[in-house]
C-alpha positions as CSV (number, residue, x, y, z in Angstrom):
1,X,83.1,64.3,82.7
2,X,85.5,62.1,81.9
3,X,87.4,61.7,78.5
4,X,89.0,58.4,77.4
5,X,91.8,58.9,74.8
6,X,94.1,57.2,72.6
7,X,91.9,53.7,73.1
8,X,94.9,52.2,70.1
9,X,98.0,51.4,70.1
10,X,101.1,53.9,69.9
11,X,98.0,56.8,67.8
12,X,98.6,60.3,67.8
13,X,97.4,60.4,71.5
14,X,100.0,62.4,73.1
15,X,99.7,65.2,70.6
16,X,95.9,64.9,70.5
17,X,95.8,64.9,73.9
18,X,97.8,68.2,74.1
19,X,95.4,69.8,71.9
20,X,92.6,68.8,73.4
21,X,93.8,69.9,76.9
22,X,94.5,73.7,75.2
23,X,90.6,73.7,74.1
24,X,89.6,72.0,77.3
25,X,90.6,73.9,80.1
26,X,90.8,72.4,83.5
27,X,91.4,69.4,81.8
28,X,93.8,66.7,83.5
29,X,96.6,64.7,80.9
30,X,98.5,61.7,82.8
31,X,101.4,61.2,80.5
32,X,104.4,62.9,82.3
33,X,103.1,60.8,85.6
34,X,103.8,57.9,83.5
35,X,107.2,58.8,82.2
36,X,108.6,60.3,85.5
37,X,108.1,56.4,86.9
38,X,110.4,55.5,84.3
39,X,113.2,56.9,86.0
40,X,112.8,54.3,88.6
41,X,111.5,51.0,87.5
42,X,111.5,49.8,83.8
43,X,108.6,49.9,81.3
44,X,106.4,47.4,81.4
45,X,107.8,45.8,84.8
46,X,105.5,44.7,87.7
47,X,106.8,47.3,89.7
48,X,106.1,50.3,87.0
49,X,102.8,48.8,86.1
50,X,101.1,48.6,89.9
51,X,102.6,52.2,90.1
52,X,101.3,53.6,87.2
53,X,98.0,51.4,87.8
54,X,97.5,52.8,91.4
55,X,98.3,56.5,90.5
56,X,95.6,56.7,87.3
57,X,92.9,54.9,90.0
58,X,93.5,57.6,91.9
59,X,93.6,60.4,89.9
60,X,90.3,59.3,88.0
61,X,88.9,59.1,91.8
62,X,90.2,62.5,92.9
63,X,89.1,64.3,89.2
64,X,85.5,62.9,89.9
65,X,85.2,63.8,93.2
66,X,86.5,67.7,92.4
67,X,85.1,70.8,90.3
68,X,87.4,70.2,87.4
69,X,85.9,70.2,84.3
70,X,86.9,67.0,83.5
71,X,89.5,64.5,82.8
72,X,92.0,63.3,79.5
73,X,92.8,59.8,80.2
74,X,95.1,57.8,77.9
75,X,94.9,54.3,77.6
76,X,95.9,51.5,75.2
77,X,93.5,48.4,75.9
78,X,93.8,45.1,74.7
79,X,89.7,44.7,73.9
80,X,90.2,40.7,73.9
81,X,91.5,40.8,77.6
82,X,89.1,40.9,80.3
83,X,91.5,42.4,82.9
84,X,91.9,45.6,80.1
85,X,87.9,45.5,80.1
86,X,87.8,45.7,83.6
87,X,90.1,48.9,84.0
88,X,88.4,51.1,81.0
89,X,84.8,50.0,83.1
90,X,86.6,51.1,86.2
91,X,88.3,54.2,85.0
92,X,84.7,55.7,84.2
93,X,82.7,54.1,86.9
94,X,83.3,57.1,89.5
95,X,82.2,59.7,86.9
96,X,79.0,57.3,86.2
97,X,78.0,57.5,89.7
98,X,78.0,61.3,89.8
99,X,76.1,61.1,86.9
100,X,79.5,63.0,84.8
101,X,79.5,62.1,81.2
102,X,82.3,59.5,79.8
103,X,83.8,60.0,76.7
104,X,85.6,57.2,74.8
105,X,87.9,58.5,71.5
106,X,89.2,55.4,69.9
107,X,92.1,56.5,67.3
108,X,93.3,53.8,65.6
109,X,96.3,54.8,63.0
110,X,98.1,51.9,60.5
111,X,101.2,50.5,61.8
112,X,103.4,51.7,59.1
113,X,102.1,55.1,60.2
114,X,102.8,54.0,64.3
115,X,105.9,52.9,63.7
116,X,107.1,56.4,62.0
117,X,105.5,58.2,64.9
118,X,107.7,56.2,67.6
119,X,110.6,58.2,66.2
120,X,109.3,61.5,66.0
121,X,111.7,64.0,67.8
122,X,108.0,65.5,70.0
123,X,107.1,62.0,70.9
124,X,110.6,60.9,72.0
125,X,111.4,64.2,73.9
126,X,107.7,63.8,75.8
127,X,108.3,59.5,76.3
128,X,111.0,57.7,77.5
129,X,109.9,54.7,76.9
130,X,109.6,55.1,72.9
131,X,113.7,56.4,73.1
132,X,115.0,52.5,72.9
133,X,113.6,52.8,68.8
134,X,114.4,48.8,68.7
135,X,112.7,47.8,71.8
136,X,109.6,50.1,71.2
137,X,109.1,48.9,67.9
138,X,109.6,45.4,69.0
139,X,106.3,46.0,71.8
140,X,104.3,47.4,69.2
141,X,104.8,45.0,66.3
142,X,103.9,41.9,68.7
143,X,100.6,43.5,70.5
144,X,99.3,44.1,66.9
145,X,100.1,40.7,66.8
146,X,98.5,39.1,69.8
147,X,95.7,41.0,70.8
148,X,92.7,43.4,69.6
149,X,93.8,46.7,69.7
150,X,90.4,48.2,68.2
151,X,87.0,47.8,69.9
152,X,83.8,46.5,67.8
153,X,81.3,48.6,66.8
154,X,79.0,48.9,70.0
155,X,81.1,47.3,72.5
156,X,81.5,50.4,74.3
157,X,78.1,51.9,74.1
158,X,77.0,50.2,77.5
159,X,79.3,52.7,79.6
160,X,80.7,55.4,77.3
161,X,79.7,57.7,74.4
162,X,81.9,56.7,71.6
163,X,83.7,58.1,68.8
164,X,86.1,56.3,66.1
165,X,88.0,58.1,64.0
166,X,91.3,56.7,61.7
167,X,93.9,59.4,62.3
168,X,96.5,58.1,60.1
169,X,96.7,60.8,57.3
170,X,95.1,63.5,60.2
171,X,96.7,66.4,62.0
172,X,96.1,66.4,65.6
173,X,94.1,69.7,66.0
174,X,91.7,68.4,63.2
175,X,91.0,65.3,64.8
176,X,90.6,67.3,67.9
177,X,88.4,69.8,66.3
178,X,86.1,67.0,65.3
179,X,86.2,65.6,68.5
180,X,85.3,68.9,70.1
181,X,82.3,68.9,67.4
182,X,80.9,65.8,68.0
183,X,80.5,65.2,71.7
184,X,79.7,69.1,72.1
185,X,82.8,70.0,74.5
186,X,82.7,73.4,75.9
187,X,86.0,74.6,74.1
188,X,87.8,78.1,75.5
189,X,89.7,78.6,71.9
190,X,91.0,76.7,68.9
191,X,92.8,73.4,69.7
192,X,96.5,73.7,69.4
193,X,98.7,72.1,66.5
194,X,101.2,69.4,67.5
195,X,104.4,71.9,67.7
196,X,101.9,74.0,70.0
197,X,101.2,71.3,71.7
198,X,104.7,69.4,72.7
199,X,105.1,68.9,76.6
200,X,108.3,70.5,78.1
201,X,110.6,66.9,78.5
202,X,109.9,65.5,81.6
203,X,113.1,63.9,82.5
């Protein structure tokens, strides 16, 4: 099973996806794969993004192909670019073929809300990219500008089981707790809160 989080741009994915992981075990989260490729190449930079395109092929390949329960996958698509299309269909094609169950969260949040969230001390500590405050809020501010950030309703029905909720007045471990509710996820406890949930920094 595979579960696609944090489908908008700069949402409360990280911390969601921390509490998610605590009611999900043998779950997988890719973040700190991302941020340790910072170290090397910049954000956003051809290098950086083959790297960080070739490692989440492969660990969506190896997850599927294992006996973990499943899978927490962020990604931020751009729903009016076919190339973004392409990679969400990808990312949940190997769990399709073993017959696995893919789960999409969209979590869209306002961009007065976003924009606080890029400074929070959890987010920063857990993302290096987010640390330059002007140049993150610069890349945020302009794909809200250029592209659709938020699927239309039944766009992802083809491929995916989909859920939609607006997180920007929500704590993580509610949003979680509804998640955990509504595509019947086999949870081991109670979903973490955000300060529960904050990653060790990876850098």
């Amino acid at each position: 099973m595979a579960v696609n989080l944090g489908m908008a741009p700069t949402s409360r994915h990280l911390d969601f996806s921390c509490a998610v992981s605590g009611a999900f075990p043998g779950a997988l989260v890719d973040g700190a794969a991302v941020a340790q490729r910072l170290a090397l190449f910049p954000f956003g930079s051809p290098p950086f993004q083959r790297l960080v395109g070739d490692f989440r092929r492969r660990l969506v390949a190896e997850a599927a192909a294992s006996d973990l329960p499943g899978l927490i996958l962020t990604f931020v698509p751009a729903h009016d670019q076919p190339e973004d299309r392409a990679a969400m269909f990808a990312h949940a094609q190997p769990f399709r073929e073993r017959g696995g169950r893919v789960l999409c969260l969209e979590l869209p949040a306002d961009q007065d809300e976003r924009l606080h969230r890029n400074t929070c001390p959890s987010r920063l500590a857990a993302k290096p990219s987010k640390r330059d405050l002007q140049a993150s809020r610069r890349r945020l501010v302009e794909l809200d500008a250029t592209h659709r950030l938020t699927s239309r309703p039944g766009e992802l029905a083809p491929w995916a089981e989909h859920l939609h909720i607006d997180n920007t007045h929500q704590e993580a471990a509610h949003v979680a707790t509804q998640t955990i509710a509504h595509f019947d996820l086999p949870a081991a406890h109670e979903p973490r809160t955000a300060a529960e949930a904050t990653p060790p920094d990876t850098t």
